[in-house]
DSSP file (Angstrom, degrees, kcal/mol; ACC not computed):
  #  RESIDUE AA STRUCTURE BP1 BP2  ACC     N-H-->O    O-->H-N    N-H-->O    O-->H-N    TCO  KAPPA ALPHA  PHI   PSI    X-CA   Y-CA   Z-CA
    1    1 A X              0   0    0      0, 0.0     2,-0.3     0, 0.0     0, 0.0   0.000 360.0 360.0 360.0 144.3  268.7  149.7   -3.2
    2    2 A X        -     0   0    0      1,-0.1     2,-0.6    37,-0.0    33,-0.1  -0.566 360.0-116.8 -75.5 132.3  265.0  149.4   -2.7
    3    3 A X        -     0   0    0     -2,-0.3    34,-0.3    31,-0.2    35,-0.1  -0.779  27.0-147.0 -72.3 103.0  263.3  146.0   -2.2
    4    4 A X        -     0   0    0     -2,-0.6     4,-0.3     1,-0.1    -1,-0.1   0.131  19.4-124.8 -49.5 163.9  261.0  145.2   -4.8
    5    5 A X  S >  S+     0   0    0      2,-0.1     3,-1.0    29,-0.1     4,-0.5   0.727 118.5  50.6 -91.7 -46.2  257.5  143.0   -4.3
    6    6 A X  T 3  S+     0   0    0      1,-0.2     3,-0.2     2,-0.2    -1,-0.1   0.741  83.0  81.2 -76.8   0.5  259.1  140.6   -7.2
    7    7 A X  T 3  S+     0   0    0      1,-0.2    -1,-0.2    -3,-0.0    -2,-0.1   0.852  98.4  52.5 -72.2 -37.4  262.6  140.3   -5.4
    8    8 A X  S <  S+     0   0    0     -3,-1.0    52,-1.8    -4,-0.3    -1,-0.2   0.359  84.0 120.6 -89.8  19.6  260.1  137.5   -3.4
    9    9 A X        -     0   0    0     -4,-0.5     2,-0.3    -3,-0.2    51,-0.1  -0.188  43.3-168.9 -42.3 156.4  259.0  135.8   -6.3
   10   10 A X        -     0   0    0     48,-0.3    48,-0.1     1,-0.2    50,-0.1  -0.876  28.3-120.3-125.0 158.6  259.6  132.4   -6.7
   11   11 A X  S    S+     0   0    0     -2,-0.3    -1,-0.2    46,-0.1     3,-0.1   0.988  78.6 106.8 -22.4 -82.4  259.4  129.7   -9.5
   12   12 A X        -     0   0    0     45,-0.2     2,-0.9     1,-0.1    -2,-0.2   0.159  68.6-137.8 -44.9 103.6  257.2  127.8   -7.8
   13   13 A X        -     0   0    0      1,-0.1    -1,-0.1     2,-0.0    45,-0.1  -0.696  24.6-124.8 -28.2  67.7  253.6  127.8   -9.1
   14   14 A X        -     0   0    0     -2,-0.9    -1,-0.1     1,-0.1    41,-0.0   0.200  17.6-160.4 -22.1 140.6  251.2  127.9   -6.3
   15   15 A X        +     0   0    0     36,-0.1    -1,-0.1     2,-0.0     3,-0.1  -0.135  42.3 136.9-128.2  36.7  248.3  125.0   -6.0
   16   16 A X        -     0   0    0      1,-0.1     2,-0.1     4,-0.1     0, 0.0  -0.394  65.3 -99.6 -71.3 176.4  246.2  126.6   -4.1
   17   17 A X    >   -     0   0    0      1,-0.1     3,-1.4    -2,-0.1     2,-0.5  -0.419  57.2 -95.7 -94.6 159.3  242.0  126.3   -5.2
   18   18 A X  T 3  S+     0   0    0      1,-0.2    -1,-0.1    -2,-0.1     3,-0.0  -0.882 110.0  31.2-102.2 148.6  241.3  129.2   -7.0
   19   19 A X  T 3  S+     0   0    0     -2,-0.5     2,-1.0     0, 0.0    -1,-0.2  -0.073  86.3 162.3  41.8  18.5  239.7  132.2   -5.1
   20   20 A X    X>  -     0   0    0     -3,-1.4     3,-2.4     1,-0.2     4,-0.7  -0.142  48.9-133.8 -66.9 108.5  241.7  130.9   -2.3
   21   21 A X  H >> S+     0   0    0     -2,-1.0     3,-3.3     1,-0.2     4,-1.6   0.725  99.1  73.5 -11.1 -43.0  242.0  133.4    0.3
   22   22 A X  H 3> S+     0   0    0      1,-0.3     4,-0.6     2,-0.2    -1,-0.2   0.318  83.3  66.3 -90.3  16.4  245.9  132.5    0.6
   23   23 A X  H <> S+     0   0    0     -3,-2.4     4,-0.8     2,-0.2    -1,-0.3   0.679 111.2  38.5 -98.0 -30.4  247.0  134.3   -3.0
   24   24 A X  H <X S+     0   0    0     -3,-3.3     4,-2.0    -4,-0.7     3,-0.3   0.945 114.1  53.5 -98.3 -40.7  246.0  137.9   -1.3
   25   25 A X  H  X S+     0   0    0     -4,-1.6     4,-2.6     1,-0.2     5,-0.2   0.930 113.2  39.4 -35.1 -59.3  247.3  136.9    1.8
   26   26 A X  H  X S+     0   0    0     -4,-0.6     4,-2.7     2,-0.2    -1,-0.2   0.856 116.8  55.5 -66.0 -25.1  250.8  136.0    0.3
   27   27 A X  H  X S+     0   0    0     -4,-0.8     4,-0.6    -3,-0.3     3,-0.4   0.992 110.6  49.4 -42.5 -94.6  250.3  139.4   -2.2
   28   28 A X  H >X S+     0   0    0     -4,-2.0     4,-2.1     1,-0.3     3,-1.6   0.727 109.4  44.3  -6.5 -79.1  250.0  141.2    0.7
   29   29 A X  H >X S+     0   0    0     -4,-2.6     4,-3.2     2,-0.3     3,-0.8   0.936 110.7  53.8 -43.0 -61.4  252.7  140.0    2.5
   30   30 A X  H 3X S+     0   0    0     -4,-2.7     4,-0.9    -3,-0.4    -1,-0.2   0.682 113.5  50.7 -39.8 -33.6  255.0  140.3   -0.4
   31   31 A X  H << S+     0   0    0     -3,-1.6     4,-0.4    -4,-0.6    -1,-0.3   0.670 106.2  45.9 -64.1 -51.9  253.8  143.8   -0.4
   32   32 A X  H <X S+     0   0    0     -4,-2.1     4,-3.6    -3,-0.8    -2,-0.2   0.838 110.0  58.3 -76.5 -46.9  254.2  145.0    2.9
   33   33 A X  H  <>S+     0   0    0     -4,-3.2     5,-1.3    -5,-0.3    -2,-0.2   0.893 110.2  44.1 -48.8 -45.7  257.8  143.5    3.0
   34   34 A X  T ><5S+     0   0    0     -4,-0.9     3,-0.5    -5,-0.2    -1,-0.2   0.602 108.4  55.9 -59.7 -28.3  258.7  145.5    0.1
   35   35 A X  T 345S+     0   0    0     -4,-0.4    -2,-0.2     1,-0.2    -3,-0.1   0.782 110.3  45.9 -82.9 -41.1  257.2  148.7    1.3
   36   36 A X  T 3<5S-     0   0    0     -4,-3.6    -1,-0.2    -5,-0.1    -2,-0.2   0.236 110.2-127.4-113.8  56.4  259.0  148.5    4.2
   37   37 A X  T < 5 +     0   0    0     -3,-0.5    -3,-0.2   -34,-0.3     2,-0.2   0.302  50.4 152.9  50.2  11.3  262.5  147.6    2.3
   38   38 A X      < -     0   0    0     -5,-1.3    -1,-0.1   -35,-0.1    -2,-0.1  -0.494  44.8-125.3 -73.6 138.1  263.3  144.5    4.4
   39   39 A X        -     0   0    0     -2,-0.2     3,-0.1     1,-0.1   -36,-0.0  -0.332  14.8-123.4 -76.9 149.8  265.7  142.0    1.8
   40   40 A X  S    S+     0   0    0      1,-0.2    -1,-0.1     2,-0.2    -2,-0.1   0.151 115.5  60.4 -89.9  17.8  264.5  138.5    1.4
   41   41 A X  S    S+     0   0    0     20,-0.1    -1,-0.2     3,-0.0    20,-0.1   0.315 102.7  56.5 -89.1 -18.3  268.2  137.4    2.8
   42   42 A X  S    S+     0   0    0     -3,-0.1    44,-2.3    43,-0.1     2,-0.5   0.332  97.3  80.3-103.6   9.8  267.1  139.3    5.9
   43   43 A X  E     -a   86   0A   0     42,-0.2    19,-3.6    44,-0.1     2,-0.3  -0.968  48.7-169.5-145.4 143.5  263.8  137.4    6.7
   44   44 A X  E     -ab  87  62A   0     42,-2.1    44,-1.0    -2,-0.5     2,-0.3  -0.950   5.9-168.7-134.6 112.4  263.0  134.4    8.2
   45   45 A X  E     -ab  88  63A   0     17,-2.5    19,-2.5    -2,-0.3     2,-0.4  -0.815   7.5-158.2-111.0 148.6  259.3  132.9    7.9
   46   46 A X  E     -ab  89  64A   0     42,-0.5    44,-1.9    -2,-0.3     2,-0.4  -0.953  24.5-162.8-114.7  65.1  258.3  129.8   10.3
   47   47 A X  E     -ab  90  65A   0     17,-2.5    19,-1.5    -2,-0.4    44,-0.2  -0.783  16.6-138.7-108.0 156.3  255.3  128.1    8.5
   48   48 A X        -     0   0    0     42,-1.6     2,-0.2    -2,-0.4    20,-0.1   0.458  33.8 -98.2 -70.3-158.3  252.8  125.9    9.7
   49   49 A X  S    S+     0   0    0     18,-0.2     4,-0.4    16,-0.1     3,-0.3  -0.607  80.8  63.5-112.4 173.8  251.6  122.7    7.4
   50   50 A X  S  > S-     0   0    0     -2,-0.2     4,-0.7     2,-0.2     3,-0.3  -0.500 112.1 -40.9  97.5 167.0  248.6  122.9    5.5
   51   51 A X  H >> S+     0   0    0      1,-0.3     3,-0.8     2,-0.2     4,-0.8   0.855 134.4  58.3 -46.4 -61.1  247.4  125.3    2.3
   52   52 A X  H >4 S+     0   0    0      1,-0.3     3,-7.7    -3,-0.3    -1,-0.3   0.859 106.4  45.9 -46.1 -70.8  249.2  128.3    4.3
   53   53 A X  H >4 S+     0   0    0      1,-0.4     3,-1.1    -4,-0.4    -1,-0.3   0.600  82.7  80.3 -99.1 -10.8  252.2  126.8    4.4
   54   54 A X  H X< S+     0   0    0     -3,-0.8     3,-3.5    -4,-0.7    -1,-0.4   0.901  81.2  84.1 -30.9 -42.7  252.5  125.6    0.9
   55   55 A X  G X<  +     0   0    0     -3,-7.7     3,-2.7    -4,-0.8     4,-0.3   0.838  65.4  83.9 -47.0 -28.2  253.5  129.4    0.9
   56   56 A X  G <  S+     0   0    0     -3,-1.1     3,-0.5     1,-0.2     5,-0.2   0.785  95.6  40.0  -5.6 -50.9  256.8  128.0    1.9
   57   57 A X  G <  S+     0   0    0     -3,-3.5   -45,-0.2     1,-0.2    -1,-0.2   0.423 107.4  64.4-100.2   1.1  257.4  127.5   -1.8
   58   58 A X  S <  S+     0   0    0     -3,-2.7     2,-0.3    -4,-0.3   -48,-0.3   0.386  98.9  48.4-107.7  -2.7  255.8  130.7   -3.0
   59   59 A X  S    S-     0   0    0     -3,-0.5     2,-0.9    -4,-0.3   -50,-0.2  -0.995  75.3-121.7-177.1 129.6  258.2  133.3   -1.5
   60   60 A X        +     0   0    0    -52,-1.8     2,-0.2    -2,-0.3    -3,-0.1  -0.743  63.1  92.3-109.9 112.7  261.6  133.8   -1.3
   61   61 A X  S    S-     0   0    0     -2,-0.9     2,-0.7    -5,-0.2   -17,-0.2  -0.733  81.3 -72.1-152.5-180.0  263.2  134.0    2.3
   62   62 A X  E     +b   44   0A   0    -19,-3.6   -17,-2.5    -2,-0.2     2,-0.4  -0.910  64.7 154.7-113.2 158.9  264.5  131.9    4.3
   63   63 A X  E     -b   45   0A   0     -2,-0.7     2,-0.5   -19,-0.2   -17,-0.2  -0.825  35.2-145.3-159.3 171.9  262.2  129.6    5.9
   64   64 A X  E     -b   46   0A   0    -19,-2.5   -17,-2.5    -2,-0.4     2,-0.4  -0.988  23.5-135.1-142.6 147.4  261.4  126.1    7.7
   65   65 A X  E     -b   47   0A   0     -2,-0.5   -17,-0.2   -19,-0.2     2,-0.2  -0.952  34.2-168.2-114.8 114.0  258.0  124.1    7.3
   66   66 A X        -     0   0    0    -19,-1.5     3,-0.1    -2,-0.4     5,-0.1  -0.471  25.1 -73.2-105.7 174.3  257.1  123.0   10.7
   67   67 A X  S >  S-     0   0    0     -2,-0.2     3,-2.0     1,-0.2     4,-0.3  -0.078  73.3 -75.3 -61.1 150.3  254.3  120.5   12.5
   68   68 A X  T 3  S+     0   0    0      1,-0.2    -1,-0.2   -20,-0.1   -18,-0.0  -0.117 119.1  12.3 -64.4 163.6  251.0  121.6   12.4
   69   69 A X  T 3  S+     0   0    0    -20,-0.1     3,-0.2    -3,-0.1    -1,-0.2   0.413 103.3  96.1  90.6 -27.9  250.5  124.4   15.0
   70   70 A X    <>  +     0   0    0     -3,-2.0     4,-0.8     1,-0.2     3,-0.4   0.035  35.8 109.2-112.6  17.0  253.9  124.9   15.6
   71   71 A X  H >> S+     0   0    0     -4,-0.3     4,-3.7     1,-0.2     3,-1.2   0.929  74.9  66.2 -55.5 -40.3  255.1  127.7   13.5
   72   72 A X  H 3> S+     0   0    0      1,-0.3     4,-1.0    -3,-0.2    -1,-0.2   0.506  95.4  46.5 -36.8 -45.0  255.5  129.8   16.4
   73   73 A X  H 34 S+     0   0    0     -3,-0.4    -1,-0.3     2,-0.2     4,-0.3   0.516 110.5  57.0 -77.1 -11.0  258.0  128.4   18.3
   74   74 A X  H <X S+     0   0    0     -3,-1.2     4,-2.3    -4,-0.8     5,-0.3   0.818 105.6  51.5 -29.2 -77.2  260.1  128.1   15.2
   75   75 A X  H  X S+     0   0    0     -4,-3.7     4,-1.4     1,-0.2     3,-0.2   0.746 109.1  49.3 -45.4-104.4  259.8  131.7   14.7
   76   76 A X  H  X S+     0   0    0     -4,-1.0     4,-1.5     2,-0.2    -1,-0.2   0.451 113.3  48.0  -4.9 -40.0  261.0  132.3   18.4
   77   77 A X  H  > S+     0   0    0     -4,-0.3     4,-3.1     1,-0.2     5,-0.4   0.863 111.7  55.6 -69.1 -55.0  264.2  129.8   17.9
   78   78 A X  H  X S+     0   0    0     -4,-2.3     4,-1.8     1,-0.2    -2,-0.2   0.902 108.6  35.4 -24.5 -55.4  264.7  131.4   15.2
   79   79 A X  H  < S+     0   0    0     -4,-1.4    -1,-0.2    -5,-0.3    -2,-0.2   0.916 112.1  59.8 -91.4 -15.5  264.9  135.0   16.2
   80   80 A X  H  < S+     0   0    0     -4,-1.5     3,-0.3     1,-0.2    -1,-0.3   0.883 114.4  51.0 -60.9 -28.5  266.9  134.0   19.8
   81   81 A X  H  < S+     0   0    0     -4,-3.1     2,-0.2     1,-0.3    -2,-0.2   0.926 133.2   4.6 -43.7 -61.7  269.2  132.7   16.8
   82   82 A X    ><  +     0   0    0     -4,-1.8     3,-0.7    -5,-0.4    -1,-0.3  -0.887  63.8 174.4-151.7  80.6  269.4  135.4   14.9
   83   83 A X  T 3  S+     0   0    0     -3,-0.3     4,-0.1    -2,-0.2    -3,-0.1   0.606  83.5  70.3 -83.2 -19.5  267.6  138.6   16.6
   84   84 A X  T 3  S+     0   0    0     -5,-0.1    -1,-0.2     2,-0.1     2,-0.2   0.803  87.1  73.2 -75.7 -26.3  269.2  140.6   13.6
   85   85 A X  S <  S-     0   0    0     -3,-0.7     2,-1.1    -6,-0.2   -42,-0.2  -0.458  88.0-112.7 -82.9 169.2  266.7  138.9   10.9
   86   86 A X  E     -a   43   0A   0    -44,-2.3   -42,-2.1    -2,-0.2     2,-0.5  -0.861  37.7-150.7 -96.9 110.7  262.9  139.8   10.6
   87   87 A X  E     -a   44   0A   0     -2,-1.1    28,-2.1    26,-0.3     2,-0.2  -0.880  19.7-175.0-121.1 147.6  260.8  137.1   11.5
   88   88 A X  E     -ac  45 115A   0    -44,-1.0   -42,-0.5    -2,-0.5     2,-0.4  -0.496  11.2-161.0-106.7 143.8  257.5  135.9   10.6
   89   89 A X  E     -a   46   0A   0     26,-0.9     2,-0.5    -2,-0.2   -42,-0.2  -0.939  16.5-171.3-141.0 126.6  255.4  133.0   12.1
   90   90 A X  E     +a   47   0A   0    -44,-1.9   -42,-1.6    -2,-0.4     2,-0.4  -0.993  14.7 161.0-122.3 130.2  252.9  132.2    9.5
   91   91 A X        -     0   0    0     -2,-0.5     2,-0.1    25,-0.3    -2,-0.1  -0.989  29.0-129.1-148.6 143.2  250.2  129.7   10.8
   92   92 A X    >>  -     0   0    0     -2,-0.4     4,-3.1   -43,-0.3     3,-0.9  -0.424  37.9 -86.4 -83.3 155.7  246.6  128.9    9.6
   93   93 A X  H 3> S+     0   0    0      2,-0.3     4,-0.6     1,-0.2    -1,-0.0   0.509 117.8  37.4 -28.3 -34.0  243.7  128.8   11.4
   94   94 A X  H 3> S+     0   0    0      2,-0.2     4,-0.9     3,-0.1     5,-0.3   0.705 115.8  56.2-112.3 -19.0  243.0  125.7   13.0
   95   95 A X  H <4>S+     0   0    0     -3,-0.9     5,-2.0     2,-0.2     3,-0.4   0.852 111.9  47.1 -82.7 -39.4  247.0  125.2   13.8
   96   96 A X  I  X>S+     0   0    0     -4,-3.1     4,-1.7     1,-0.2     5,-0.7   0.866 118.9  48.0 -48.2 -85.5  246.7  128.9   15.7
   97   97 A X  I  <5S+     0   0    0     -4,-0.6    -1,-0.2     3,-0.2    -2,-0.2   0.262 121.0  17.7 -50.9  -6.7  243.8  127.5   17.2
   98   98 A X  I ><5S+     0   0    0     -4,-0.9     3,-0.7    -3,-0.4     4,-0.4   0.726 129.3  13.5 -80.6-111.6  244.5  124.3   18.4
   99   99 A X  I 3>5S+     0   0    0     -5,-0.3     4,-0.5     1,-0.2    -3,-0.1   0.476 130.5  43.5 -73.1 -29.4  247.8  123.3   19.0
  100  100 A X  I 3X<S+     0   0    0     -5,-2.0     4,-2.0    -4,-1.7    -1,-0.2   0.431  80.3  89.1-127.6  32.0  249.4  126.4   18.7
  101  101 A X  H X><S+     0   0    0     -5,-0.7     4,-1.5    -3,-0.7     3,-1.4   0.997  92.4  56.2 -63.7 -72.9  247.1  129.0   20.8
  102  102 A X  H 3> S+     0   0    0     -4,-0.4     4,-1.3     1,-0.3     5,-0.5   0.815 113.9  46.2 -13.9 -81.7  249.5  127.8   24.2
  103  103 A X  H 3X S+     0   0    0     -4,-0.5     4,-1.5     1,-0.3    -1,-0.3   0.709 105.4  51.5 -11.0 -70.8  252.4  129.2   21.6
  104  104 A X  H <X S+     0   0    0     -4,-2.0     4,-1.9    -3,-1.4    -1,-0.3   0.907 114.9  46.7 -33.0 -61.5  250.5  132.2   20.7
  105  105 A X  H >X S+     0   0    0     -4,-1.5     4,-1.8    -3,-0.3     3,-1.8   0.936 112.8  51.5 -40.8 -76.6  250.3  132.8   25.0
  106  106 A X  H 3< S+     0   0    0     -4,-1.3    -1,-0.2     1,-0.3    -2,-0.2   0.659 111.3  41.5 -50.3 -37.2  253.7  132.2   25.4
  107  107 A X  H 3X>S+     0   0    0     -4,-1.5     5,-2.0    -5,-0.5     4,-0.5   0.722 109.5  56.3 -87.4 -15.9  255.1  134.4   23.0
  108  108 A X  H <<5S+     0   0    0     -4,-1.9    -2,-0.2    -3,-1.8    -1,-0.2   0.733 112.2  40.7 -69.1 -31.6  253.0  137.1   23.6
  109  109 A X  T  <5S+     0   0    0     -4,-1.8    -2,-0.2     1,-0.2    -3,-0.1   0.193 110.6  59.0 -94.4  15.0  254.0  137.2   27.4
  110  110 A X  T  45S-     0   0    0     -5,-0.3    -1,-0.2     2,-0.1    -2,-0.2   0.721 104.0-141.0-104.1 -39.0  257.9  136.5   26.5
  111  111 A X  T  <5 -     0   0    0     -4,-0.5     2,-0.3     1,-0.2    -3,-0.2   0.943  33.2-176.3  72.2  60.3  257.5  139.9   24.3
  112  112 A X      < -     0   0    0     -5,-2.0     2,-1.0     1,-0.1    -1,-0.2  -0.795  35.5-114.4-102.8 154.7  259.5  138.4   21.6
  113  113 A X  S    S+     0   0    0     -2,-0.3   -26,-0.3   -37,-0.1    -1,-0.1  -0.074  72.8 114.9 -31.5  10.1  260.5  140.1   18.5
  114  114 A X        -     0   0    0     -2,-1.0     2,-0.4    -7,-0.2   -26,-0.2  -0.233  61.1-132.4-137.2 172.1  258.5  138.1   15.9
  115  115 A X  B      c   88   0A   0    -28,-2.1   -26,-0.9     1,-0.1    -2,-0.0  -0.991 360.0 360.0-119.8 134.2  255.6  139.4   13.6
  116  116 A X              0   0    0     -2,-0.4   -25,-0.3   -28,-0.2    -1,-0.1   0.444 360.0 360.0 -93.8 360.0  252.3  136.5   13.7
């Protein structure tokens, strides 16, 4: 059966500002996930703290709300956990850039499975 864009709905009533970038971003996402049929039982998203990761509540997966910066390595236990699920590391801007650029490095020269 085909994976719908509303199979990751949620309840949950977003409080982001409105025109906030992170409504097309999560669209998007929801979108791309569905197009390419992956089940929200099959995905596991890592987000950071902060507006972004309010998306936590917006999108139905499974998923863990991490320290700022630190989605990344999250993602990465994650998929040495479970190499079978599709995983996500969603982190905002100033947690990429900070705290979790080292992260970024590391996971890019490990080659791990994970989508940032």
């Amino acid at each position: 059966m085909a994976v719908k864009v509303t199979d990751y709905n949620s309840p949950n009533i977003p409080t982001w500002c409105p025109g906030c970038g992170n409504f097309a971003i999560h669209a998007s996402l929801k979108k791309a996930l569905s197009e390419m049929d992956i089940s929200p039982s099959e995905l596991f998203i890592a987000f950071d703290i902060g507006c972004n990761g309010n998306g936590a509540d917006m999108i139905t997966s499974y998923g863990f709300k991490g320290l700022h910066g630190r989605s990344i390595p999250l993602a990465v236990g994650a998929h040495l956990a479970n190499r079978r699920m599709t995983t996500i590391a969603d982190i905002g801007d100033g947690g990429c850039f900070h705290e979790g650029l080292d992260h970024l490095i590391h996971a890019i020269r490990s080659n791990y499975n994970i989508t940032i």
